[in-house]
C-alpha positions as CSV (number, residue, x, y, z in Angstrom):
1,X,106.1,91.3,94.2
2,X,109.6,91.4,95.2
3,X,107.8,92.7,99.0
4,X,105.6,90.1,99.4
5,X,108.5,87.5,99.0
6,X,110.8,89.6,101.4
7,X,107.9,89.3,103.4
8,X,107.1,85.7,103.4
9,X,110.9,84.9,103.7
10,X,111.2,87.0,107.2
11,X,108.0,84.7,108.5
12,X,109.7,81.9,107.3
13,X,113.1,82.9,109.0
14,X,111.1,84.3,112.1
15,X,109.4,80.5,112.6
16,X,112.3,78.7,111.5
17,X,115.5,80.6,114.0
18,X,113.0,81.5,117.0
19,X,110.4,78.8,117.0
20,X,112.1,75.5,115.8
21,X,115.3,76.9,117.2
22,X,117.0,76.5,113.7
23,X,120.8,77.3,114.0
24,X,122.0,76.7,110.9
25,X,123.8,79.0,108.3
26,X,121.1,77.9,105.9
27,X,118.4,79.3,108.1
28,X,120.0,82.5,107.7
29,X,120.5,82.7,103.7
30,X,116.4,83.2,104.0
31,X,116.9,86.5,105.5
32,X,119.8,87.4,103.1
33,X,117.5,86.8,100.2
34,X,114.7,88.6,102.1
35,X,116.8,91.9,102.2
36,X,117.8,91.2,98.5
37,X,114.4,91.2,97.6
38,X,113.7,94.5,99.8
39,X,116.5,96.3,97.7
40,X,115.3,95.0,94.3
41,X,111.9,96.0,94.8
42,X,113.6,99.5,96.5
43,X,115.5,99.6,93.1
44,X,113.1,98.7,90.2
45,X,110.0,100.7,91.7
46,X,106.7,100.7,90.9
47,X,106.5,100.1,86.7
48,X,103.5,102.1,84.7
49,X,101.5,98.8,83.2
């Protein structure tokens, strides 16, 4: 779960600083929360069900 969002978050930060020519420090905090996610799913593993 925590890959797909870090996933989705890079796309989002990919279209957003590249394509729209975003800037901003906000456009940024996406790809700090995408490598957050990347460690937390790194760090919690795949659970048994």
């Amino acid at each position: 779960m925590f890959l797909i969002l870090a996933v989705v978050l890079i796309l989002l930060w990919i279209g957003g600083f590249f394509v729209l020519h975003v800037s901003s420090f906000l456009i940024h905090l996406l790809l700090i929360f995408a490598l957050i996610s990347i460690i937390m799913n790194f760090v919690s593993g795949r659970r048994a069900v």
